[in-house]
Structures are given as C-alpha cells and as structure tokens.
Wavefront OBJ file of the C-alpha trace (Angstrom):
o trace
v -41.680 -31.878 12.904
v -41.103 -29.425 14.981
v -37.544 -28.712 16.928
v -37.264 -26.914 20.508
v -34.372 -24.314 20.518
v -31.269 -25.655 21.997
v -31.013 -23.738 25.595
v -27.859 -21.824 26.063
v -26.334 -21.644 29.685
v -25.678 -18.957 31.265
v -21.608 -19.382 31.064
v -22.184 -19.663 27.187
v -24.028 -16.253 27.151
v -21.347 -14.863 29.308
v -18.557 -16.098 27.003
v -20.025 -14.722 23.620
v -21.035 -11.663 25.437
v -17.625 -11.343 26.501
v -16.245 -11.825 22.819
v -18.838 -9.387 21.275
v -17.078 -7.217 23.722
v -13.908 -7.720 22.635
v -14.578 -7.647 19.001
v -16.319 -4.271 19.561
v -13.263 -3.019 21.406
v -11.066 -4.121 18.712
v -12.930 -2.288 16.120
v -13.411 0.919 17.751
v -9.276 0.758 18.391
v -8.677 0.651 14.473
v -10.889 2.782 13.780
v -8.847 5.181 16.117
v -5.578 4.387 15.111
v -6.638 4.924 11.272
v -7.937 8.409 12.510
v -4.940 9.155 14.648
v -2.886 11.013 12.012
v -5.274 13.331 10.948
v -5.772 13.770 14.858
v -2.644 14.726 15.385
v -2.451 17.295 12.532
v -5.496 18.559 14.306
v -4.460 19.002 17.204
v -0.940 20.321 16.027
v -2.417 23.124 13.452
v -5.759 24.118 15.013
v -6.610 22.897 18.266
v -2.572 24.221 19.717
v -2.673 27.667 18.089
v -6.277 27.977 19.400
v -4.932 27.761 22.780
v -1.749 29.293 22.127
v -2.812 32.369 20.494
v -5.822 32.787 23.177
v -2.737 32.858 26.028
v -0.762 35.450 23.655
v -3.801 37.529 23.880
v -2.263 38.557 28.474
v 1.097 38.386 27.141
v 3.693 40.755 26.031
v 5.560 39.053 23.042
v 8.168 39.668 20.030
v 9.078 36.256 19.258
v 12.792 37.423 20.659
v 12.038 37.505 24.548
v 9.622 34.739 26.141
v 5.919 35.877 26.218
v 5.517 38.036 29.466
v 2.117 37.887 31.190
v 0.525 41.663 31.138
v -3.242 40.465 32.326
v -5.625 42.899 30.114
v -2.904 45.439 29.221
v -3.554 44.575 25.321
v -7.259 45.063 25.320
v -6.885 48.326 26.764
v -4.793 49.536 23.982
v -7.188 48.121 21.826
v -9.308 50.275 23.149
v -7.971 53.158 22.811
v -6.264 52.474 19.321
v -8.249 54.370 16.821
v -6.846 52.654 14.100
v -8.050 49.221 15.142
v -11.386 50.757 15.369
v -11.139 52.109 12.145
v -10.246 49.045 10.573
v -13.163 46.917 13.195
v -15.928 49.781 11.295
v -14.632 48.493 7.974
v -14.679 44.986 8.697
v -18.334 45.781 9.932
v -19.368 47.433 6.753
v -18.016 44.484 4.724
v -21.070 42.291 6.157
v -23.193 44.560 3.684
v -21.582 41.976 0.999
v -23.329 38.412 2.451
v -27.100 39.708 1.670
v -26.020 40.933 -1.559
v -23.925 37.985 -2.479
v -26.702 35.317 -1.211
v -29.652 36.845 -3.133
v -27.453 36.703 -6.281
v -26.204 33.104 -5.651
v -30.083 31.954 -5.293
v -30.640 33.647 -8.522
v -28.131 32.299 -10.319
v -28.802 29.026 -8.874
v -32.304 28.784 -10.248
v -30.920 30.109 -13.698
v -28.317 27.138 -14.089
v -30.630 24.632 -12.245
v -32.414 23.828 -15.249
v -31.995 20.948 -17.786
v -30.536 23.183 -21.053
v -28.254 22.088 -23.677
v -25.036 23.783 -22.906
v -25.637 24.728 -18.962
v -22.586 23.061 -18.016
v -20.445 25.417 -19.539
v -22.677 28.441 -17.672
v -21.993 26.691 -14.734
v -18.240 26.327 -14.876
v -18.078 30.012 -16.342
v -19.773 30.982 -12.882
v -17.267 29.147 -10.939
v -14.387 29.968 -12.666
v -13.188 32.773 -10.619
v -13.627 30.681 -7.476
v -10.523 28.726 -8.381
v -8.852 31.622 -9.940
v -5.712 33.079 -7.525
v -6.163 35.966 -5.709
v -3.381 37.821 -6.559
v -4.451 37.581 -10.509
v -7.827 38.420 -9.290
v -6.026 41.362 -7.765
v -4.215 42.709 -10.368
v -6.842 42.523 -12.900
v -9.216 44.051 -11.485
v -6.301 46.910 -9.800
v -6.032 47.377 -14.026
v -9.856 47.624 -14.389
v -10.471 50.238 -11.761
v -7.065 52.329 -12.967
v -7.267 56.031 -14.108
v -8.419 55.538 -17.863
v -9.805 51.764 -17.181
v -12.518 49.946 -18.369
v -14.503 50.291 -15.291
v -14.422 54.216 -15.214
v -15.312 54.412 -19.331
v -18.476 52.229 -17.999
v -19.589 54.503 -15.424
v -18.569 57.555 -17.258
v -20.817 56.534 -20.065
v -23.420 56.233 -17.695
v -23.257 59.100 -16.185
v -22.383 58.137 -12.438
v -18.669 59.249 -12.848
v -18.204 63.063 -13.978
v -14.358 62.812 -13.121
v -12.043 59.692 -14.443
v -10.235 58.871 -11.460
v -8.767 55.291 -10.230
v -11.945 53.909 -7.989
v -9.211 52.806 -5.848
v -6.897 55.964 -5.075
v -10.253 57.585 -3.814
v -11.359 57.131 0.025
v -14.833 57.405 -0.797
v -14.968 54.586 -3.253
v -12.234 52.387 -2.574
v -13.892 50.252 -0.021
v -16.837 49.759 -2.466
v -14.973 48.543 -5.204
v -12.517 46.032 -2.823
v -16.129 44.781 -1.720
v -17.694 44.049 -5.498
v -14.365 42.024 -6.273
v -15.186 39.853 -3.401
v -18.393 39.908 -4.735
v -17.696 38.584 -8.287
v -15.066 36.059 -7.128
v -17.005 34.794 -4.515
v -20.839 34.383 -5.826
v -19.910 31.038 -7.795
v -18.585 29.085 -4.729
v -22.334 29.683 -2.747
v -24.230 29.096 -6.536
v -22.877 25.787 -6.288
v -23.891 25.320 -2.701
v -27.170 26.653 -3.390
v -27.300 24.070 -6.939
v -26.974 20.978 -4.477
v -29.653 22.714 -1.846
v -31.533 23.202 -4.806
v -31.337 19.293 -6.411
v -32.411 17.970 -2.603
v -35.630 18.975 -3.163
v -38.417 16.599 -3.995
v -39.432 17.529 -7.390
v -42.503 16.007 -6.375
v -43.445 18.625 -4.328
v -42.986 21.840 -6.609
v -45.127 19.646 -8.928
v -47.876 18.993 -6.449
v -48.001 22.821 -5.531
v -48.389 23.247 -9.225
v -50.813 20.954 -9.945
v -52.839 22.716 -6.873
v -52.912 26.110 -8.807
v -49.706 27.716 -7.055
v -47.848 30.254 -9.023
v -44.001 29.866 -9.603
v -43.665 32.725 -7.351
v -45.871 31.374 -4.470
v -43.718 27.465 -4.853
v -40.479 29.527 -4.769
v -41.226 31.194 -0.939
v -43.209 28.430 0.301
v -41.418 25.223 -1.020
v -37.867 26.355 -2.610
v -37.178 28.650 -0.263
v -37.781 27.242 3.079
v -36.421 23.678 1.623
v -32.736 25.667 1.319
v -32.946 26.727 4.501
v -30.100 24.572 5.806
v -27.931 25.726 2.779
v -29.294 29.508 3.718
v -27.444 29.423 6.994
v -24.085 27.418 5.787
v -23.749 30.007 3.305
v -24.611 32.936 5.253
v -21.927 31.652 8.491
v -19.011 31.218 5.458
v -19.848 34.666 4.097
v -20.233 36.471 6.879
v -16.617 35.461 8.949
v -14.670 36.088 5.622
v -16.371 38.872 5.396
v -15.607 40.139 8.965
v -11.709 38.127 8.085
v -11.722 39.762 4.933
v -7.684 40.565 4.090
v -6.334 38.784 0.925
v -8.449 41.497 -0.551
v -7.044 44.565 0.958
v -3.619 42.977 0.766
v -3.233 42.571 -3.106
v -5.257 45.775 -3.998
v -4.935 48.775 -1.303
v -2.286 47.894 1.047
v -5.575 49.130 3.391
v -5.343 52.885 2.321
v -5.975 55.180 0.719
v -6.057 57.295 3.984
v -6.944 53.741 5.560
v -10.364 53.432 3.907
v -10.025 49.902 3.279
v -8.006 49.297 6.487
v -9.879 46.060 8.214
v -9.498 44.364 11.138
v -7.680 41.334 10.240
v -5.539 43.644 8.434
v -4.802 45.207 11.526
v -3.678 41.949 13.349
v -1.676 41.278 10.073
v 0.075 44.722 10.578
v 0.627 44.590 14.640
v 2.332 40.930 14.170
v 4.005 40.538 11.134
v 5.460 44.577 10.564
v 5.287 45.598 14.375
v 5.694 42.306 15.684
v 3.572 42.747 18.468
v 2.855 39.312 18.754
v 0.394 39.709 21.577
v -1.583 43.061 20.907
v -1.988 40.750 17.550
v -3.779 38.031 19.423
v -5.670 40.484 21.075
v -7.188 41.276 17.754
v -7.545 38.017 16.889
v -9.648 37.492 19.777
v -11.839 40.390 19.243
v -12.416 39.047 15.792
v -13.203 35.865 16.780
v -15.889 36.349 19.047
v -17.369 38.842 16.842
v -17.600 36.241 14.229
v -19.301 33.682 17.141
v -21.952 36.512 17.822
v -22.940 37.347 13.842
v -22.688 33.408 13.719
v -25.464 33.043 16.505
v -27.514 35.871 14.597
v -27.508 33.656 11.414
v -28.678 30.715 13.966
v -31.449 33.083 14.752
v -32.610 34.397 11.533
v -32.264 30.888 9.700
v -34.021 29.295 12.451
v -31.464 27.172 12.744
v -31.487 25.790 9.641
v -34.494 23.685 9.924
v -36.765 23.135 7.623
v -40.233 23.307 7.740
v -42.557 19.953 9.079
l 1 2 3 4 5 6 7 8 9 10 11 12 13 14 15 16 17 18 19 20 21 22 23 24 25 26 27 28 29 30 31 32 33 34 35 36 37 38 39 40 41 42 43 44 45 46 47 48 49 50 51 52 53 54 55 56 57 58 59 60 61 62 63 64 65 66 67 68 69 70 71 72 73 74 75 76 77 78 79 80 81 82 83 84 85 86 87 88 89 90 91 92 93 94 95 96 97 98 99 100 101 102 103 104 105 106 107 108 109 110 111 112 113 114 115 116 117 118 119 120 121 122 123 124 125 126 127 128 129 130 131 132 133 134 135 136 137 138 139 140 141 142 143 144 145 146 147 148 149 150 151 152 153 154 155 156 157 158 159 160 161 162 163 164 165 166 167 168 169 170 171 172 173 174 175 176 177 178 179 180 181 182 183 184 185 186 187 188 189 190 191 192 193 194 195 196 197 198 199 200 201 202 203 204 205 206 207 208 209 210 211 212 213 214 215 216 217 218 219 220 221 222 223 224 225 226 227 228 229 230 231 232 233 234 235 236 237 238 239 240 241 242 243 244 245 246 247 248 249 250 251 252 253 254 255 256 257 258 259 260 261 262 263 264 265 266 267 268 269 270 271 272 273 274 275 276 277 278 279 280 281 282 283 284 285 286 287 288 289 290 291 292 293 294 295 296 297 298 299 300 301 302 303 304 305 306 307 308 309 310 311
C-alpha cells in the first residue's frame, strides 16, 4: 500500500520557513554573545593600540601634554637618526637565525619522530628551554660567555679563541653569541611544530615510495618535505618577526652595547618611549618595524608557495 505525501500549502511553508529563520537567528545571537568577551578584550588590547599607536606615529607625545599632530616630522628623524639605523642593520642581521634554526628543528624533528623506548624524555629535554624564563636563560648563559667561562675554555681548546675574553664585552662577537642563545632556546618550540607536521603525513605514502625503490633521501625531498610545507611557512613567519622584534634578548644580556653592537630596532623603540619618552618618535619605530615584518612575511608567502602542498 502505497501513501501519497501529504501536500503542504504554501502558508505552511511560509510559517516553518519563517521559524527556521528565527531559530537560525537565535543561534547565531548566542553564539555572539558567548564570543563577546573575548571580543571585547580584543578589541581593547590589540585592535585599540593598533590604531592608537599608528596615530602616535604624526604626533608629538610625552604622556604629560596631549599628543600634538606633527604630520611626518617623526619619520624624518628617523631618517636621519643613525642610531635607529644601526639598531634596523642589527635587527636585519638577526634574520640569519630563522634558516639556521628551521634546518635544525627539521632535524631534530626526524630524530625524535621515531617510535624508541625513552624518546619522550628526548623530547621534553628539547623543549625544556622553551618554557624556561628569559631572564634565567639570560643570566646563565651571561655566566657561560664570562671572562674564564665555560664557553671560552671550549673554543680555546679548539683553537678558535687565542685570547679569553667575555664573548659579550667584545663588539665583534657579541651579536653572535645574543643570536645562538635565541637559537638554543628557541629550536624546541618549532621541533614540536615540525613533530605534528611530521605525524600528518600518510605513512602510507613514505611506504609506497619505498616499496617503489626510493631512497630515504629521495622520500625525504619529495614526500616529507613538501608534505611540511604548511608547517615550513608558520614556522618561518614566527621566526622571522621575533627575529626582526628580537629585544628580551638584548635586554637581559647587553643592555644593546657594547659600543651598540647588539643595539636592535625594537630596542630602539623600547629606548625612545620608555627612557626618552618620546612616545611618538616610538611609534614611528614601531611602524617601521611593522611593515618590515609584513614585507619578510610576504617573502615567506613567496618562497613557501604559500604553504600549499603539492596535488
């Protein structure tokens, strides 16, 4: 026996439509209202100083007097300051760190990504210094690189010291050494990036590539390596603006001498607004920084193709 479907009139359909309507509205209000605080701590923290600071950037300000507008008065001492330069080359020379730093994450990455008794404990050795404070960080490694320190017997026993003098009291070295602490501290955080990329991967694939005859070295650039592509260009973007940000750094361990050899940009904002208060050559800064750290983020766009992997 066979039934006909019971035919709905057209005032029916409009009255469910109409409370499908409803009920969709009502959702999508909750859903708001349960996002609303952390919208409003957006909005207050990040999206407001955004806007704030980007206005401070034509203003003349000290935090005493209301901002006064001075148009592009601030660049143009940028421009001419040869200390923000100065501290814009070594913020530059900092990138030097994110090829080094992603190589060595990949590497360690495929060390701890395999199924050994005891990797856990590798892994949480690597990441370790991750969670560790800076300014311990700091003065343990100011101690290591001292007159007399570990660091120089190392390289004196090696032969590429002939004088023991603190890495850090010399111009020549002390950005070098300031850049292998961020280095250390910072190659477990993009290991454990790199371990998820890694664990996305079909197994199934490596396998088939090895079943086919392909070396470890030939799955590794044509399977491993384009599959963390994605995690290739999160990791590179984080490195790369705290490199160009770098300051907790130079804080703890130089102060941004000696002779300004570690002096960076951000450092430079830091000094103008906090010491100087020159609230708005500060922003300036800022500003510089910012879009420099937009245009190194577009190269890594580039280079990582976007992040997409291959069809």
């Amino acid at each position: 026996m066979t039934t006909t479907p019971r035919r709905v009139s057209r005032r029916e359909q409009q009255r469910q439509g109409g409370t499908g309507a409803k009920v969709t509205i009502r959702t999508t209000l909750i859903a708001y209202a349960f996002m609303l605080p952390f919208l409003a701590l957006l909005v207050l923290y990040h999206t407001w100083p955004v806007f704030f600071g980007t206005y401070l950037a034509f203003t003349k300000y000290n935090i005493i007097s209301p901002p006064q507008w001075v148009g592009l008065e601030n660049f143009q001492t940028l421009l001419k300051d040869e200390q923000f330069w100065s501290g814009l080359r070594n913020s530059l020379k900092y990138i030097l760190v994110v090829p080094v730093i992603q190589i060595l994450s990949i590497l360690l990455a495929l060390l701890v990504n395999r199924p050994l008794k005891g990797i856990g404990f590798f892994r949480t050795a690597y990441y370790v210094p991750v969670v560790t404070s800076f300014a311990v960080v700091g003065l343990i490694w100011t101690w290591m690189y001292q007159q007399g320190g570990p660091v120089n017997a190392v390289l004196m026993t090696l032969g590429l010291m002939n004088e023991d003098r603190s890495l850090l009291n010399n111009p020549a070295t002390a950005l070098t050494a300031v850049m292998f602490v961020t280095l250390w501290k910072g190659v477990g955080y993009y290991m454990v990036l790199y371990l998820a990329g890694l664990q996305s991967i079909a197994p199934e694939l490596e396998e088939a590539a090895m079943i086919d005859g392909a070396t470890r070295m030939q799955v590794f650039w044509n399977i491993t390596l384009p599959g963390l592509r994605p995690t290739i260009l999160v990791c590179s973007l984080l490195s790369t603006i705290s490199a160009i940000k770098v300051f907790e750094e130079i804080y703890v361990m130089t102060q941004g001498g000696p002779a300004g050899s570690t002096y960076s940009a951000l450092f430079f904002t830091y000094s103008r607004a906090f010491v100087d208060f020159q609230y708005g050559l500060a922003a300036a800064a800022g500003l510089i920084i910012a879009v420099i750290s937009i245009i190194f983020g577009l190269i890594n766009f580039k280079l990582t193709r976007g992040g997409k992997t291959d069809a």
